[in-house]
Structure formats: C-alpha cells, structure tokens
C-alpha positions, 0 to 999 in steps of 0.5 A: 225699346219703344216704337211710335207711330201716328195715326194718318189721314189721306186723299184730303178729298182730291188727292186720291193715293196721293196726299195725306197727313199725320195726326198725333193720335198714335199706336205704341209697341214695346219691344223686348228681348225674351226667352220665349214670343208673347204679345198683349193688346190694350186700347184699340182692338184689344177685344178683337181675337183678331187683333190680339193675335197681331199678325200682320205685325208679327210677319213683317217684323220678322220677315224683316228681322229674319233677312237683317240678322239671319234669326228669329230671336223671340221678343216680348211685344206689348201693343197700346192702341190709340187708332181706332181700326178700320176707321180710315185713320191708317191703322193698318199703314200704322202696323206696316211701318212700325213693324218695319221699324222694329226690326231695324231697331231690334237688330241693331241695324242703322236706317234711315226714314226713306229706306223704310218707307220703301220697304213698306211699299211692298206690304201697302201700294198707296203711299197716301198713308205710309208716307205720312206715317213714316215721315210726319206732316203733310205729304205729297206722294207718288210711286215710280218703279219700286219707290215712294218719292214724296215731299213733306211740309210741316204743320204749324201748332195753330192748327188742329184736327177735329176726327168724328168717328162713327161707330161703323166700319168701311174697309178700305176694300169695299169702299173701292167697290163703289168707285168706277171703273171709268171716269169722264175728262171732266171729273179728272181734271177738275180733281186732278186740279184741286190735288195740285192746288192743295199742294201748293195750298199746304206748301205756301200755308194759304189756310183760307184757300182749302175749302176750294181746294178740298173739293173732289169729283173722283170718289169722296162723294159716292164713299160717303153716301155708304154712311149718309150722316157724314154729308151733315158731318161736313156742312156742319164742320164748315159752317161752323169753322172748319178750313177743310172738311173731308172723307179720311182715308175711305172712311169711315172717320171724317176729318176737319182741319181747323185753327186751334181757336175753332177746334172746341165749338166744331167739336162741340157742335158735332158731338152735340148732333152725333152723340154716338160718334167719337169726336176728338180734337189732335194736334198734327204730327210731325215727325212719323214713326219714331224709336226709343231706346 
C-alpha cells in the first residue's frame, strides 16, 4: 500500500490559522504487512536520528490502528521524503494525516477525507495545514467544537508555485513567540479584511487581485524579521512577476504564486541572488493525501 500525501502552504500572509493550499512536493510511505516492525527514511530527514526514528508517525498509526482493529500488526514502513522539515511547508500536518490514513487503509476500514481530518485535529489544532493536506487545493478553514469545517477550490494547471527555502530552520513554536499578545483594532481589521478578500479572490479566480489581498498586519511581517533576506525574497518575487508573495506557514520557506509562464525567470532571479537557497518551481495540488493498493 502506498500512502501520498503533499506538502502545504498556510496563512497566505492574512489568513492566520485559517487559509492554506497544497503544493504537489509530496512525502510517500509504503505500507507492508510484516512478520516483525521496521522502518527506513530517504529523501528529507534521512540523516536526522530524529526523524529516522519517525515517531510521531509510528504513534498516531497505531493509536489508530489499535482503536480500529483492537491489534498491533507489525508492518514494513518505508518513508520517501520530499518536504523539506521545518520549513513552514507542513511536513509535520503531512506525518498527521498520512499516518491517519494509514491506519484506515492497513485495516481495511472504509472513510472518508472528512472524517479524517477531523481525526487530525486531535494531534495539530490549526487546521491551516492539515485541511489542505487531506483535502488538496485551496482551503478555507475554521474549527467549531471538535471539527474542522472548510471549503475547497481547486487550483487551475496555470499556475505554479515558486518555493525558496533557506537553509535555516524556524519551528513554528518559536516563531509564535515573536507575535503579541494584544492586537490593536486597526491591525484586526485591516488583515481580518484581506483574509476575506482572499477567499473570495481564490473563489472567483481573480488572480490580479492577490497582491492587495495578501498583505497582513497580524504577524508576516514581525516572523520575517527572524530572517531579514526573505524582505528581498519578496520585493524580488513581485517585481518580477509574482501574483502573491508571502511567508509559508511561519517560515522559513516563502511562497509565491505565479503564472506558469513567470515561474522560470522568478526562479531564476531568485536563485541568482540566493545561491544558498533551494528554489523550486511545483505544480498545486489538488487532490490531498491519497491511498494506492
């Protein structure tokens, strides 16, 4: 069994905890019954003690497994990473909800996407990056009570996402602690406004509108200052085509949306002026984490 799941960009400057999208940059895990547990990493992490050891994967598919089947069947689990960890790309909403996934599959059990998600919620509360993750395309989520309620709109094959990834870390825990504890009225509204905007920017495919709509006051531009170069990121990445350029997730990564036909020159341009950046050019995805007997 082969579980996929892509790898997401959330917030999308004013759409804190709420918006978000997935990129087809994905993570695979094959699954297979085993006399005895073992596990091997490629790609991403596979150098890291810590992420060989995949625990946090390991514990919610069986915590899952366990509840749907009442037994702890040892698999074969083969991990090929693609998102770069740490990044702001969602790599831990990634681990989540194809861990999840797994279970359901390894079992036998029928579900569907939305039971999922709800189910991830347990183990991340923003649903900025697990929506996206399970569902694909671009989200719009909140959380009532025990339950992530979102809409989704796909994204059209005209568009690409141009990713720099530095070659620093920023845990999404740390970044938090630059944010204030109070905000002023004038702040609120004018991202709370945007985040609106942008959904309906996204839902009428009003491409030209982003650049107003992706601006925030709430917290893009005091994560950024952590890493000062990613200011250059986005006056570059607009001068030079980009519909939208913003802080993914809390960083480090900063994402740009683009037409297909700008994507190479933005690259190019920033991987002129950040040669110890990764830049890379991805589709969006749309259809979220998937199964593969």
């Amino acid at each position: 069994m082969l579980v996929s799941v892509p790898a997401t960009s959330a917030n999308l400057g004013p759409g804190f905890d709420a918006l978000g999208l997935a990129i087809d940059l994905r993570n695979e895990i094959i699954v297979t019954p085993s006399k005895f547990l073992s596990l091997s990493t490629t790609g991403e992490g596979a150098n890291s003690p810590k992420i060989k050891k995949n625990t946090l994967f390991l514990n919610i598919f069986y915590d899952n497994y366990k509840r749907l089947t009442g037994k702890e069947d040892p698999f074969r689990f083969e991990f090929i990473n693609h998102i770069p960890i740490s990044r702001g790309l969602g790599s831990s909403s990634a681990v989540i909800t194809a861990s999840i996934t797994a279970a359901y599959a390894a079992s036998g059990t029928k579900y569907n996407k939305r039971e999922i998600l709800n189910l991830a919620l347990k183990y991340e509360s923003h649903p900025d990056n697990i929506t996206p993750a399970v569902m694909g395309g671009f989200n719009v989520a909140c959380v009532e009570g025990d339950k992530v309620y979102s809409k989704k709109r796909r994204l059209p094959s005209y568009l690409r996402a141009v990713l720099v990834i530095p070659d620093k870390t920023i845990s999404t825990a740390k970044s938090r602690t630059v944010l204030p504890t109070q905000y002023t009225t004038e702040e609120t509204v004018y991202s709370l406004s945007r985040a609106a905007f942008m959904t309906s920017v996204f839902m009428t495919e009003s491409w030209e509108l982003l650049r107003i709509a992706s601006k925030d006051k709430l917290h893009q531009t005091r994560r950024m200052k952590n890493m000062p170069e990613l200011f250059e990121v986005q006056k570059i990445a607009l001068k030079y085509g980009g519909l939208m350029s913003t802080l993914s997730g809390s960083g480090s990564t900063f994402f740009t949306l683009c037409y297909e036909e700008d994507s190479v020159a933005i690259a190019n341009r920033l991987q002129k002026r950040f040669p110890k950046f990764r830049v890379l050019v991805k589709p969006f995805d749309n259809y979220g984490v998937t199964t593969k007997s």
